[in-house]
Rosetta silent file (secondary structure, phi, psi, omega in degrees, C-alpha in Angstrom):
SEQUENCE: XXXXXXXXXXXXXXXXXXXXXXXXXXXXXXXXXXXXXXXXXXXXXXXXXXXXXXXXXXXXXXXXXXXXXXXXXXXXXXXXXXXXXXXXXXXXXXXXXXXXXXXXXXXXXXXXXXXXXXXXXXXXXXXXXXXXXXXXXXXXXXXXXXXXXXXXXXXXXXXXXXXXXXXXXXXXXXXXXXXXXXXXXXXXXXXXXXXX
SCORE:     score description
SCORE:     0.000 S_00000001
   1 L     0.000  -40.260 -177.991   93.124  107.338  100.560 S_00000001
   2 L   -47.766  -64.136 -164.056   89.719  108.459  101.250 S_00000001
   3 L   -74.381  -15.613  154.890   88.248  104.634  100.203 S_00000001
   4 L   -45.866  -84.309 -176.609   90.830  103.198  102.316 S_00000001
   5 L  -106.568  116.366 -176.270   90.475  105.084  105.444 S_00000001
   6 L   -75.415  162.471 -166.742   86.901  106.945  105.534 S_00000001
   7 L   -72.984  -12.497  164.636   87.368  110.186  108.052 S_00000001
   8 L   -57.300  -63.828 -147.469   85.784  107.318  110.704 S_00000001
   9 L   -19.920  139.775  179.722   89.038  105.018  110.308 S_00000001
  10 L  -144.990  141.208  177.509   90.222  104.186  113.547 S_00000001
  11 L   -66.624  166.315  158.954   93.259  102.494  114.157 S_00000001
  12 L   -30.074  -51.935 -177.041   94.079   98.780  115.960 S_00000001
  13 L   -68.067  -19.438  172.446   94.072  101.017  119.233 S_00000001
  14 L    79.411   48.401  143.896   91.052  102.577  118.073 S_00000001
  15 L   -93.029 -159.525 -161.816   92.061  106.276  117.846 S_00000001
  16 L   -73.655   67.734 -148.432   91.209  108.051  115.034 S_00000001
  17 L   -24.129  -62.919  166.783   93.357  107.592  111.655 S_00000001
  18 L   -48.017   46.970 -172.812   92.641  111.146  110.801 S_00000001
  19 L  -137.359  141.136 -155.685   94.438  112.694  113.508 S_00000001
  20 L   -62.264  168.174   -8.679   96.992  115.137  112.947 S_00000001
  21 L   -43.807  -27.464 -175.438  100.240  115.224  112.160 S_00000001
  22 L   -54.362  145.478  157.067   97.767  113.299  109.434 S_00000001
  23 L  -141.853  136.463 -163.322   95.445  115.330  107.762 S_00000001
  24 L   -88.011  157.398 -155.685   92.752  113.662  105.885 S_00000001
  25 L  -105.402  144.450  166.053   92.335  115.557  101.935 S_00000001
  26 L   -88.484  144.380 -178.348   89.062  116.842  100.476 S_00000001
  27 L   -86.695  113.733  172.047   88.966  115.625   96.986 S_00000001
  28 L   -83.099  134.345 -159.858   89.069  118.921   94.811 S_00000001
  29 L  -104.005  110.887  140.933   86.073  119.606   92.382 S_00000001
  30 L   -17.479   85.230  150.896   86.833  121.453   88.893 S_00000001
  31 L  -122.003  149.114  172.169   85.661  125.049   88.420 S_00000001
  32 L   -36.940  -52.050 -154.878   85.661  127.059   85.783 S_00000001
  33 L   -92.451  -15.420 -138.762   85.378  130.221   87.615 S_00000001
  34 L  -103.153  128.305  178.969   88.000  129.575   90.320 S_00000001
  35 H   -51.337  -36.765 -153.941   91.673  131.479   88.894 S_00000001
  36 H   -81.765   -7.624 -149.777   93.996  128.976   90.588 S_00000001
  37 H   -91.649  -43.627 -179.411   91.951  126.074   89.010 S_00000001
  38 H  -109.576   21.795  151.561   92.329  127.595   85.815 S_00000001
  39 H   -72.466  -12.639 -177.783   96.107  128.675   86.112 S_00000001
  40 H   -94.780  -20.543  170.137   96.609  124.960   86.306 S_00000001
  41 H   -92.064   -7.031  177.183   95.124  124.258   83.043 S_00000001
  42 H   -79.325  -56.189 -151.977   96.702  127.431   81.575 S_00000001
  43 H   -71.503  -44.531 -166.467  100.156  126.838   82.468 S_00000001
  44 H   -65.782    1.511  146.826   99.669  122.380   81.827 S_00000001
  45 H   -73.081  -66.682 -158.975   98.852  123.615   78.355 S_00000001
  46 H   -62.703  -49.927 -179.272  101.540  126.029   77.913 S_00000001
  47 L   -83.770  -26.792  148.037  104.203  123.256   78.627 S_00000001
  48 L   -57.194  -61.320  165.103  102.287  121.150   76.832 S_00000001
  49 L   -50.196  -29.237 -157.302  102.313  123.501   73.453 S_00000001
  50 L  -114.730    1.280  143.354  106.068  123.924   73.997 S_00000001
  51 L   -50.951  -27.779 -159.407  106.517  119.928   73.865 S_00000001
  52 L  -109.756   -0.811 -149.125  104.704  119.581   71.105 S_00000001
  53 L    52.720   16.393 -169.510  105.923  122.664   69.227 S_00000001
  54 L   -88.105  117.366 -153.027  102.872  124.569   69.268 S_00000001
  55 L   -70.049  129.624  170.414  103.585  128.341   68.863 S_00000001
  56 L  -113.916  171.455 -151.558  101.709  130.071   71.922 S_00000001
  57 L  -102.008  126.829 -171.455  100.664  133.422   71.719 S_00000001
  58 L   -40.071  -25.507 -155.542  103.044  135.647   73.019 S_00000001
  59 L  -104.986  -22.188 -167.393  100.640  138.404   73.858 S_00000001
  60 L  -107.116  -38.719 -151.852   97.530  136.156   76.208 S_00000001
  61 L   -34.351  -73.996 -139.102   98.805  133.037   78.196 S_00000001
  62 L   -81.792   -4.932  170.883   98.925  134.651   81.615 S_00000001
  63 L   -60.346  129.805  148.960   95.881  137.371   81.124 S_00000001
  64 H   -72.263    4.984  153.238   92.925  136.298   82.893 S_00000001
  65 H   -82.899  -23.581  151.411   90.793  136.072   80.178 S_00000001
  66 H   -43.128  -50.711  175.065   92.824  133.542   78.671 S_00000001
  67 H   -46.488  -57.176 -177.431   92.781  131.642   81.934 S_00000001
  68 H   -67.643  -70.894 -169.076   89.363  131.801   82.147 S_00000001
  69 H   -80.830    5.310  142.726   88.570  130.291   78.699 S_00000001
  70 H   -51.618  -67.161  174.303   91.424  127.659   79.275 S_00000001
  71 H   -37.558  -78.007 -157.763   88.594  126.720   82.274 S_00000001
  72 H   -30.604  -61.339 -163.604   85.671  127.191   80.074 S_00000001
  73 H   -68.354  -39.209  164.259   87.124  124.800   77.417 S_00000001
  74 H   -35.574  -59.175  174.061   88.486  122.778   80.094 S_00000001
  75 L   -38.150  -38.103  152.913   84.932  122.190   81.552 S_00000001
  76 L  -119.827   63.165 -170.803   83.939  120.225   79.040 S_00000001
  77 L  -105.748  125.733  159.730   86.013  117.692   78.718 S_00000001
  78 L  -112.771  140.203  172.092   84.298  114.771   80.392 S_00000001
  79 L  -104.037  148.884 -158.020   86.108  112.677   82.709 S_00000001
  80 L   -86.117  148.877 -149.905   85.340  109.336   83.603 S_00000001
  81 L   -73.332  151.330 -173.034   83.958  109.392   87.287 S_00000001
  82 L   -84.181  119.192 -158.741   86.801  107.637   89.671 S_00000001
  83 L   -93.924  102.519 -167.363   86.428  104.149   90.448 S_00000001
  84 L   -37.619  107.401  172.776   88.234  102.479   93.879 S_00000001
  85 L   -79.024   94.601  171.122   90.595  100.057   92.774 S_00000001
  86 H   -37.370  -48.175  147.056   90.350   97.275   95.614 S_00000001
  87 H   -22.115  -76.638  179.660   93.526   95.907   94.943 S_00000001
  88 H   -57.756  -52.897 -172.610   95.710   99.741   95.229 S_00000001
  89 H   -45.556  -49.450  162.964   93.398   99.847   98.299 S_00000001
  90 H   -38.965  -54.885 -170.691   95.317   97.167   99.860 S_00000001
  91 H   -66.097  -45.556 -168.451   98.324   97.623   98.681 S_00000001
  92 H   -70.822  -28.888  152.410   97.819  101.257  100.296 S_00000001
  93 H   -58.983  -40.183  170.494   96.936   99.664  103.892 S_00000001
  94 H   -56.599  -76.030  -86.619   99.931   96.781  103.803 S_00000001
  95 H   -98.328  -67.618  151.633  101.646  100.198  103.220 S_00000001
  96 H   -76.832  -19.627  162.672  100.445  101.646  106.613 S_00000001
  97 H   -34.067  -72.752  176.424  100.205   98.836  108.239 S_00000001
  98 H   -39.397  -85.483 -174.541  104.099   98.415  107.357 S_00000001
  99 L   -18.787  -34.959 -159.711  104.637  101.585  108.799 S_00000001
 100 L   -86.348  -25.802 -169.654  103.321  100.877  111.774 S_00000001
 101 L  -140.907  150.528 -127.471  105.338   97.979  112.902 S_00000001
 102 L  -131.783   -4.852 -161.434  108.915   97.976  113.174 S_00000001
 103 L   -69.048  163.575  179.371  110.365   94.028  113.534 S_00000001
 104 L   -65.199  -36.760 -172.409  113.473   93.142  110.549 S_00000001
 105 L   -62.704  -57.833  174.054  111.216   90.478  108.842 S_00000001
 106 H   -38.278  -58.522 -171.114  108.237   93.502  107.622 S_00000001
 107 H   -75.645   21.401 -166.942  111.266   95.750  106.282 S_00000001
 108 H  -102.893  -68.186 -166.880  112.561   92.753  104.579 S_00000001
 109 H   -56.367  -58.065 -174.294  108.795   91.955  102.683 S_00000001
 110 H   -33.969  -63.783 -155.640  108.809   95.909  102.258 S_00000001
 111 H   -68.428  -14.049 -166.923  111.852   96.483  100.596 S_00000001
 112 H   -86.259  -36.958  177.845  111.442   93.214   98.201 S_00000001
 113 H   -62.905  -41.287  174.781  108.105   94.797   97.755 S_00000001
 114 H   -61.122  -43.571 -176.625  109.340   98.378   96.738 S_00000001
 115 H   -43.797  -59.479 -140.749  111.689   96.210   94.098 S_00000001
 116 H   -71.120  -23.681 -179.031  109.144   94.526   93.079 S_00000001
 117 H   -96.003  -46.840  166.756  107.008   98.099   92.224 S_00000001
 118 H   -45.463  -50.359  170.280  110.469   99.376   90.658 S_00000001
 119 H   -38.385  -93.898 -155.592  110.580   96.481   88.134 S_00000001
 120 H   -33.485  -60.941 -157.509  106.706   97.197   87.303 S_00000001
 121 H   -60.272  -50.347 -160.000  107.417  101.036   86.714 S_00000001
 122 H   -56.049  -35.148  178.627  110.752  100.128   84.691 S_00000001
 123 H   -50.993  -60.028 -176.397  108.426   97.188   82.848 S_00000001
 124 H   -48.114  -76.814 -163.841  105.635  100.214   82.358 S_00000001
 125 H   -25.312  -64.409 -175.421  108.226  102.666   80.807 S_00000001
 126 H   -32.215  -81.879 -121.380  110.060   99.723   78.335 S_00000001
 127 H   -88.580  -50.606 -148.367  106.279   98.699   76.950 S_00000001
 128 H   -95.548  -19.451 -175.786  105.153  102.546   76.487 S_00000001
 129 H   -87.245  -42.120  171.756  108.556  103.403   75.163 S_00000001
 130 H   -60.175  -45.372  159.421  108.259  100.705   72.809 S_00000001
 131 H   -27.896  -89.100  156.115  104.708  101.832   71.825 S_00000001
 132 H   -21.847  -21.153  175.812  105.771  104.894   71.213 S_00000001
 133 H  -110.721   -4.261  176.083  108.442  104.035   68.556 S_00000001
 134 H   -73.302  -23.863 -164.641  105.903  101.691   66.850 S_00000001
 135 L   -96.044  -17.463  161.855  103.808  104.542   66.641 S_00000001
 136 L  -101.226   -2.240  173.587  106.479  106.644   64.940 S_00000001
 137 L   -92.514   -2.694  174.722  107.502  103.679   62.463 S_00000001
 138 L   -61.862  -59.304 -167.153  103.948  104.311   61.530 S_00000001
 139 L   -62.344  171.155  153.808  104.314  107.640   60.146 S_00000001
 140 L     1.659  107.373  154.303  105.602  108.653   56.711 S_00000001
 141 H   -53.289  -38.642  173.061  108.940  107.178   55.493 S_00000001
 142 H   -76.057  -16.968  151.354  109.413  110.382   53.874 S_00000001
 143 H   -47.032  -42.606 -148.894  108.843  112.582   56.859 S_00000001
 144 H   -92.515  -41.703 -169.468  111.659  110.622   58.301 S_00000001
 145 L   -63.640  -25.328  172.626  114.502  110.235   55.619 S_00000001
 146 L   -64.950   -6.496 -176.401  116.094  113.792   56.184 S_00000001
 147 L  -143.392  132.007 -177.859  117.243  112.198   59.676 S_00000001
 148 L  -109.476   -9.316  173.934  118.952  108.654   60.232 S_00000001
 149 L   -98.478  146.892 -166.984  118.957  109.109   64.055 S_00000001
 150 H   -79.797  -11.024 -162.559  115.292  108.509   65.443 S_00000001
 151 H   -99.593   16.622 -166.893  115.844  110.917   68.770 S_00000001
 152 H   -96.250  -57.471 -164.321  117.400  113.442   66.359 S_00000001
 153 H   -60.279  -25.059 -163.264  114.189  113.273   64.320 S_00000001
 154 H   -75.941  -66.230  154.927  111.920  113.159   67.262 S_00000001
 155 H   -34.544  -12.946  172.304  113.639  116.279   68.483 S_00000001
 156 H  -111.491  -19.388  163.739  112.942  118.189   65.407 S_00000001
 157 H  -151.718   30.441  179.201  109.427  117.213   64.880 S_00000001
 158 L  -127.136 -105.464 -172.197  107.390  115.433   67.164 S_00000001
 159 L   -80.220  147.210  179.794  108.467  115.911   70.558 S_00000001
 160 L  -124.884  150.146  138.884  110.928  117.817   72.703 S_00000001
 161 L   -42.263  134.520  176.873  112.448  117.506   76.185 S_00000001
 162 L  -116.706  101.795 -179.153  111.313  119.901   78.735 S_00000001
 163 L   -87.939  135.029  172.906  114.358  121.063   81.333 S_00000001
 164 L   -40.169   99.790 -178.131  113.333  122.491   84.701 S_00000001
 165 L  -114.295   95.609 -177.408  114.248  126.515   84.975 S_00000001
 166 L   -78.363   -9.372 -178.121  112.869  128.480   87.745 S_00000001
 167 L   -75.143  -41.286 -165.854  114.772  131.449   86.899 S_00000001
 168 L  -107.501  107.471 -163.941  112.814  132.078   83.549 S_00000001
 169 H   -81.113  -21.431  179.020  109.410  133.283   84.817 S_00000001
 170 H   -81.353   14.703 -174.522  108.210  133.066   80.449 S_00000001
 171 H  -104.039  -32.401 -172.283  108.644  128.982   80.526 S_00000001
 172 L    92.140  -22.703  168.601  105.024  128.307   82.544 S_00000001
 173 H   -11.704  -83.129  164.388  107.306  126.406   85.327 S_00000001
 174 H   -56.378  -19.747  175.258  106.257  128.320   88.252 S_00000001
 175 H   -88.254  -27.158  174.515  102.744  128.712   87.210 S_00000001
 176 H   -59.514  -72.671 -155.570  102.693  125.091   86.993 S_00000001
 177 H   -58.404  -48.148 -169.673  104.385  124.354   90.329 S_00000001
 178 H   -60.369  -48.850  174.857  102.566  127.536   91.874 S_00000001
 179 H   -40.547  -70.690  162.590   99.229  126.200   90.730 S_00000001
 180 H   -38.890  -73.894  176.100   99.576  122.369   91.313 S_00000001
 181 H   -40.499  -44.052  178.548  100.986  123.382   94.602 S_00000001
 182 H   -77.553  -44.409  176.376   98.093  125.272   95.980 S_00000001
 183 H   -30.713  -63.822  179.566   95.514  123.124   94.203 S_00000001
 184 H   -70.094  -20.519 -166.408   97.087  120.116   96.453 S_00000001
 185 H   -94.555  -24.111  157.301   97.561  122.867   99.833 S_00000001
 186 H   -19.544  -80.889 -164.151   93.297  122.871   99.087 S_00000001
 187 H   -75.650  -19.953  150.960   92.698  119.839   99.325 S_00000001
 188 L   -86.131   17.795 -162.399   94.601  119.287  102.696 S_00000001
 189 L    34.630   50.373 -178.055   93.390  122.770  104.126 S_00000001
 190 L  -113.205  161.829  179.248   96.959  124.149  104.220 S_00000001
 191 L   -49.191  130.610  120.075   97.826  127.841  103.547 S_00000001
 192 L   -13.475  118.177  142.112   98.033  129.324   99.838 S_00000001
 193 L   -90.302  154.712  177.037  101.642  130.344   98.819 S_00000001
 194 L   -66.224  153.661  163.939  102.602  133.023   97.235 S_00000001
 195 L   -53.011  -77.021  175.320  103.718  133.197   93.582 S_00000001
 196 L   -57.554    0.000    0.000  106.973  134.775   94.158 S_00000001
């Protein structure tokens, strides 16, 4: 949003873009040291591990020394620096633009336009879902043969479904959502929430 509208952006009338109800986002920088930073890398591991089957240890997740060397290890991971896609830049002004104006012909191009980004996602999914089973016709025939259905098999040793439970504080749910959420209430300068 930032390479779109810079905190200068001024509108056709030429007030300000930035001007509340809007509030323009500081891009949040990785640390190590910061708790909430590394509850979000605790808990997207933890949900991660229990996709994947990976036993976690019953006794550390939610300790802050865990947390803290979830960061550490986190830290160096490098990620490649983010590069403005001109194109999504557009697409994100026709977007406000669109907003902005109100005649039947715009919500016409909009709405053909949202299809047209539904298709694309459903288009994404198909191609990565196919991927994905090429990449399991890969493995082992014999890994396989104890199961003739593939989501049976998938379910028993690759991957699992994860269902939302907010009730069961020992799933990493809420430390996800509690993290993520504040992470994002940062980067707009809105109030912290509470865990609970």
């Amino acid at each position: 949003m930032l390479h779109v509208y810079p905190l200068d952006a001024k509108t056709k009338d030429g007030a300000l873009f930035w001007a509340l109800p809007k509030r323009a986002p500081t891009p949040a920088t990785f640390d190590k040291t910061d708790m909430l930073h590394c509850t979000f890398i605790q808990s997207m591991a933890c949900l991660r591990a229990n996709l994947f089957f990976v036993k976690i240890p019953s006794d550390k997740p939610r300790s802050d020394a865990f947390r803290l060397d979830c960061g550490e290890m986190a830290s160096h991971i490098k990620v490649p620096a983010f590069v403005p896609n001109d194109q999504k830049a557009k697409e994100i002004q026709s977007s406000v633009e669109k907003e902005n104006k109100k005649d039947e012909e715009e919500k016409k191009d909009g709405e053909e336009e949202e299809k047209k980004d539904v298709q694309e996602e459903e288009d994404n999914v198909e191609k990565m879902k196919s991927q994905f089973f090429t990449i399991l016709e890969e493995l082992t025939a014999e890994t396989k043969k104890s199961f003739t259905d593939d989501s049976a098999w998938i379910e028993k040793n690759l991957v699992k479904s994860e269902e939302f439970e907010k009730d069961d504080d020992a799933n990493y749910h809420i430390d996800f959502m509690y993290s993520m959420g504040n992470c994002r209430a940062a980067c707009y300068k809105l109030e912290r929430m509470d865990w609970i």
